[in-house]
LOFISE-385379 format. One line per field, with one value per atom (N, C-alpha, C): residue number from 1; atom name; x, y, z. Coordinates in Angstrom, 3 decimals, decimal comma. Each point is the difference from the previous one (the first is absolute). Example, Ala and Ser with C-alpha at 12.3 -4.5 7.8 and 13.67 -1.06 7.14 Angstrom:
pos	[1_1_1_2_2_2]
site	[N_CA_C_N_CA_C]
X	[13,190_-0,890_0,900_-0,350_0,820_-0,770]
Y	[-5,690_1,190_1,200_1,050_1,190_1,090]
Z	[7,800_0,000_0,000_-0,720_0,060_0,730]
This chain:
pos	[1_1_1_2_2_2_3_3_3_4_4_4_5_5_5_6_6_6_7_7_7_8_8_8_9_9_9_10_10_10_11_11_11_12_12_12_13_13_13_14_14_14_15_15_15_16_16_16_17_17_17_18_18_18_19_19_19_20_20_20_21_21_21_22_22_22_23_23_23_24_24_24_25_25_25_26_26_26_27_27_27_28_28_28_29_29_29_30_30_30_31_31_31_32_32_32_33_33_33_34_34_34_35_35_35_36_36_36_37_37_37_38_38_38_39_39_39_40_40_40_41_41_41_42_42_42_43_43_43_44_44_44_45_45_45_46_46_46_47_47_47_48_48_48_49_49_49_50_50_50_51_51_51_52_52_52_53_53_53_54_54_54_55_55_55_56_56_56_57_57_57_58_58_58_59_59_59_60_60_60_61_61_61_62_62_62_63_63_63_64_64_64_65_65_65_66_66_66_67_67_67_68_68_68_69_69_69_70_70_70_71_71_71_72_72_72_73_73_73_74_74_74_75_75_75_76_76_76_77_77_77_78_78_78_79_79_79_80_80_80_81_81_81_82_82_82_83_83_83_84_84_84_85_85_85_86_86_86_87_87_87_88_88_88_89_89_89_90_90_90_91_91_91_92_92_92_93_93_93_94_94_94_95_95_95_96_96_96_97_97_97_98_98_98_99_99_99_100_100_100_101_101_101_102_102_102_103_103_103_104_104_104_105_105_105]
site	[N_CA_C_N_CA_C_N_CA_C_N_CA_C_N_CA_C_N_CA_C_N_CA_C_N_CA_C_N_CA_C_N_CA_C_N_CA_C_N_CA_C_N_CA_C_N_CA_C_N_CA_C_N_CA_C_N_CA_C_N_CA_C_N_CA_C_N_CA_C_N_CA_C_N_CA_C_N_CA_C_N_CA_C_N_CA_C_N_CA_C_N_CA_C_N_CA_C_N_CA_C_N_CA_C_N_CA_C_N_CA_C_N_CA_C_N_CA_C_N_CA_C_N_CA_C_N_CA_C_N_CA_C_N_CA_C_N_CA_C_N_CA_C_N_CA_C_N_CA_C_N_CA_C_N_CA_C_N_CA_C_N_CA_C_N_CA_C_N_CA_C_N_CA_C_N_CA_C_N_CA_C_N_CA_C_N_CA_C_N_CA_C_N_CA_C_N_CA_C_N_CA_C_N_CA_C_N_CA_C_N_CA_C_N_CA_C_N_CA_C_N_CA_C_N_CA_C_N_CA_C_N_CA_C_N_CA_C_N_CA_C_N_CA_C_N_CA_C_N_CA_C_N_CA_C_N_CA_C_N_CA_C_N_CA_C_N_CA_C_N_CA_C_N_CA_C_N_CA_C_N_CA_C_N_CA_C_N_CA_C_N_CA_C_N_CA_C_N_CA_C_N_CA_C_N_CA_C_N_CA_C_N_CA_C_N_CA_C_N_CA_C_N_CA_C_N_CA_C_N_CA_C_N_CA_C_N_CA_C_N_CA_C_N_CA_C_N_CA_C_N_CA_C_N_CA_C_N_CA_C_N_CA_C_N_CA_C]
X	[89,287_0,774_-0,621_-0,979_-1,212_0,344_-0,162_0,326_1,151_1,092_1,431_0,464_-0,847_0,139_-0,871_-1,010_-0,507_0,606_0,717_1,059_0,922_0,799_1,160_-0,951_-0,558_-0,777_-0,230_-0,734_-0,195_1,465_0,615_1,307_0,795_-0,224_0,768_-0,855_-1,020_-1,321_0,278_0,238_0,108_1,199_1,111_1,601_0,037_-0,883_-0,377_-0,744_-0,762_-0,816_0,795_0,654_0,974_0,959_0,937_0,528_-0,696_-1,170_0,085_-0,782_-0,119_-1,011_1,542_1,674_0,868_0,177_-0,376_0,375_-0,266_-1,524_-1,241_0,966_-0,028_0,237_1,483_0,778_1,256_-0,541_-0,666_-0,514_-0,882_-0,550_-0,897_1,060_1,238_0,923_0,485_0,413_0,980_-0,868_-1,358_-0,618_-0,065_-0,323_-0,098_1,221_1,605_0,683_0,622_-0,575_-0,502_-0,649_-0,844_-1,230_0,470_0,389_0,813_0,598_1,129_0,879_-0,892_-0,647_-1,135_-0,255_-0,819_-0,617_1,629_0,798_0,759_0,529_0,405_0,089_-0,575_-1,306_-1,407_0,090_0,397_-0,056_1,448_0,977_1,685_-0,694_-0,949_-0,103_-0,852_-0,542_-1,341_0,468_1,155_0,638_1,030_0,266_1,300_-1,547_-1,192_-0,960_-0,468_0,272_-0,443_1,279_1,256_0,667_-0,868_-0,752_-0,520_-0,879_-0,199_-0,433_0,623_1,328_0,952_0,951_0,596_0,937_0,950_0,626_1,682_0,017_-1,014_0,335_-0,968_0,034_-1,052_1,166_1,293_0,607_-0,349_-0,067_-0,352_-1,537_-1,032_-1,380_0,318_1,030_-0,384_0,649_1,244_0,262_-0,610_-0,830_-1,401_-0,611_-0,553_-1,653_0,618_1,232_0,550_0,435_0,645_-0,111_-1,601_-0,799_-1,139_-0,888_0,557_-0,554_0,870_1,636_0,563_-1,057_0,106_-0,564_-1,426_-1,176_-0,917_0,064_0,202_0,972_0,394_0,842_0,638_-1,275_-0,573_-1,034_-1,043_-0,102_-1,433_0,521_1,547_0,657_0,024_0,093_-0,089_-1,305_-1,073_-1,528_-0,422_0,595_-0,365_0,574_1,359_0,189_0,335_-0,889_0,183_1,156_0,445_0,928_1,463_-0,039_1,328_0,064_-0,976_0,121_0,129_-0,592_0,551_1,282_0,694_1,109_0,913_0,140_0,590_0,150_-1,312_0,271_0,338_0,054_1,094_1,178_0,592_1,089_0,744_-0,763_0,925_-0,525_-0,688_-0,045_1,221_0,282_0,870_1,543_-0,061_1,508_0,150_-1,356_0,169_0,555_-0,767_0,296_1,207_0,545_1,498_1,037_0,715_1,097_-0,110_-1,163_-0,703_-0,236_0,950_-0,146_-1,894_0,061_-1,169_-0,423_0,838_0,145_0,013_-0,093_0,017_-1,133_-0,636_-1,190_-1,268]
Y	[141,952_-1,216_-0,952_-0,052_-1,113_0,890_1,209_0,350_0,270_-0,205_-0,398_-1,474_-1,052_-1,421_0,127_0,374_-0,314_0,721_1,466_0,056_-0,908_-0,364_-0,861_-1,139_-0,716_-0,965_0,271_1,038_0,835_-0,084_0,480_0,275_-1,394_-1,182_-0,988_-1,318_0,608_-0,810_0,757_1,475_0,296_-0,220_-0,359_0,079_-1,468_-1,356_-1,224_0,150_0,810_0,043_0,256_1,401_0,227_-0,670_-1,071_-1,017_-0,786_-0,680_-1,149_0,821_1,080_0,606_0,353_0,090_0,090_-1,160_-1,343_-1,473_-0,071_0,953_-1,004_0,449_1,349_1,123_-0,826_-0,438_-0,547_-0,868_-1,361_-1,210_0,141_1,159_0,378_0,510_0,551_0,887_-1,577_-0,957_-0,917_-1,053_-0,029_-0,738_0,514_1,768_0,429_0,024_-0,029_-0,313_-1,275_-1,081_-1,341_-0,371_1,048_-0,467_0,921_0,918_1,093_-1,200_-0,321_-0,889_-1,211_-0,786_-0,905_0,683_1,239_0,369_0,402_0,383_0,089_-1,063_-1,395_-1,199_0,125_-0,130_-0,570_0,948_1,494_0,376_-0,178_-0,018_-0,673_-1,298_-0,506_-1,554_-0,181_1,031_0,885_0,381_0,704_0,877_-0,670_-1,516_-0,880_-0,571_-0,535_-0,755_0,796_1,183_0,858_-0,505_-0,675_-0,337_-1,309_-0,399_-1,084_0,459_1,277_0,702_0,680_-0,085_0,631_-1,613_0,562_-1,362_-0,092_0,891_0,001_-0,356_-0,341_-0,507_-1,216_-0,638_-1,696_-0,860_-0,020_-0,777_0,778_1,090_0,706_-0,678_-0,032_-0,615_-1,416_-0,751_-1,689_-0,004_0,799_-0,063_0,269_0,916_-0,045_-0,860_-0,578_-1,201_-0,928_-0,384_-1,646_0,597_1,155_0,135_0,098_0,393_0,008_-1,126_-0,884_-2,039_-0,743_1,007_-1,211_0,237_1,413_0,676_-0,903_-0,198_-0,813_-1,100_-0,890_-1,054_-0,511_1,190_-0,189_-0,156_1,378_-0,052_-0,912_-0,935_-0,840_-1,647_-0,039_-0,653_-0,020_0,886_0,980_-0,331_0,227_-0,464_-1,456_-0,614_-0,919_-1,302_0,376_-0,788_0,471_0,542_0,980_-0,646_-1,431_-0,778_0,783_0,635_0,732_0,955_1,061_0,772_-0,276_-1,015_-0,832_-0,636_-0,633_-0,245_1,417_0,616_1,253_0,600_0,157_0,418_-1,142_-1,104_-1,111_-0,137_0,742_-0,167_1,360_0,791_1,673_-0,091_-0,300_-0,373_-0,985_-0,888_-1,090_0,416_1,151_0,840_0,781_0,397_1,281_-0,777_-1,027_-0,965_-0,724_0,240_-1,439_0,745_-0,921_0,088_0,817_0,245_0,792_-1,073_0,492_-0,999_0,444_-0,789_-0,083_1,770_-0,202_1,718_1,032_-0,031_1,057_-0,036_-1,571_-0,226_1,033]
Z	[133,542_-0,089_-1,033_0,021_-0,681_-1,623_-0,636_-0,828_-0,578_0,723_-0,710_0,083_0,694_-0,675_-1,174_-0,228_-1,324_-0,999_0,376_-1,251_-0,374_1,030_-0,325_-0,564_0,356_-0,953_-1,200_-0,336_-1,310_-1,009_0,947_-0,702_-0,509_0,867_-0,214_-1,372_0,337_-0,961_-0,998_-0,290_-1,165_-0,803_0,992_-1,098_0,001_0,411_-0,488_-1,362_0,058_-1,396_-1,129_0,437_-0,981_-0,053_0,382_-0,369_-0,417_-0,160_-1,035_-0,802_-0,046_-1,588_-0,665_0,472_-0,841_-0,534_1,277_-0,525_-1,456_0,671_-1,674_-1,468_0,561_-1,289_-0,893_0,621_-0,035_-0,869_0,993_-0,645_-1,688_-0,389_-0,952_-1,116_0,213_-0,551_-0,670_0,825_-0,216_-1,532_0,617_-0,959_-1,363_0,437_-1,008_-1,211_0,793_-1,128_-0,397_0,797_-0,649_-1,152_-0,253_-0,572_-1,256_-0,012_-1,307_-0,521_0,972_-0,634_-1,020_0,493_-0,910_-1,513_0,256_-0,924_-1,047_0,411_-0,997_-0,117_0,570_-0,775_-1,150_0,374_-0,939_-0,932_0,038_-1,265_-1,009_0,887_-1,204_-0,748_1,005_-0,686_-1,196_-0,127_-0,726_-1,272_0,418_-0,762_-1,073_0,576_-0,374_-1,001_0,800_-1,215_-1,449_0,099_-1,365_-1,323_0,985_-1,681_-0,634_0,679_-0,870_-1,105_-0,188_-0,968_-1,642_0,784_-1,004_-0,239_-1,956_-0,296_0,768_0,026_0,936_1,038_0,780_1,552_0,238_-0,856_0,298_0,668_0,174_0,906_1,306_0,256_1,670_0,008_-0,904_-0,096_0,282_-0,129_-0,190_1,347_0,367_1,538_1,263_-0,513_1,063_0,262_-1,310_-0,057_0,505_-0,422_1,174_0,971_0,997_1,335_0,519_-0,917_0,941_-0,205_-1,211_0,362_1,268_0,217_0,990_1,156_0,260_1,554_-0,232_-0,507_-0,265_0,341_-0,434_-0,242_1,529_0,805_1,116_1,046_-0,262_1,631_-0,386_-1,156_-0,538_0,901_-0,490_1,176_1,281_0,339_1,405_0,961_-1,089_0,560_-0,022_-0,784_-0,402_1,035_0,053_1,037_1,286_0,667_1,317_1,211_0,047_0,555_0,514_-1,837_0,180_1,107_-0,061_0,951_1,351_0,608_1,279_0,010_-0,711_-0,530_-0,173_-0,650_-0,008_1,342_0,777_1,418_1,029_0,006_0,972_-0,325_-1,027_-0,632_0,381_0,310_0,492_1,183_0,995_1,638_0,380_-1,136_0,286_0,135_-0,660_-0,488_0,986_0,609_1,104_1,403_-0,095_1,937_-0,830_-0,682_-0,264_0,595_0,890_1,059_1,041_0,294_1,429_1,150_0,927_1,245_1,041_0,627_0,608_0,836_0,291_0,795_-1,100_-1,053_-0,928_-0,660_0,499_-0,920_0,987]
């Protein structure tokens, strides 16, 4: 008796394991084509900066260097006056509770 509860234990401890070692495997799969995705951003974006090398494509070169002064530009703002970001988030909490009666709250 004592050795077929510790199977069934065995048995139930082991198909826990093997569910979250599929969780992980899942969770590792997902990042992993997160993270593909990045690296091939970074290389189109790579790939778009080599016309600044050649004559024929210095308007794709000058359209880069000022998207990547606005984006600059933006988060230097961004840091600089950190306000916004509290502001930004009382402003979408404010949108989420608007016209929610007490019971819904």
């Amino acid at each position: 008796m004592y050795y077929s509860d510790a199977i069934i234990s065995k048995m139930a401890s082991d198909k826990i394991l093997a569910k979250k070692l599929e969780h992980a495997i899942f969770g590792v799969k997902e990042q992993l084509i997160e993270q593909a995705s990045r690296i091939q951003d970074g290389a189109t974006r790579m790939a778009y900066y080599t016309s600044c090398f050649t004559d024929n494509y210095q308007d794709v070169c000058s359209k880069l260097k000022s998207e990547d002064v606005r984006f600059f530009e933006a988060f230097y703002q961004l840091v600089k006056d950190r306000r916004m970001i509290s502001e930004l988030i009382q402003i979408y909490v404010e949108l989420l509770l608007k016209n929610k009666t007490p019971q819904q709250l």
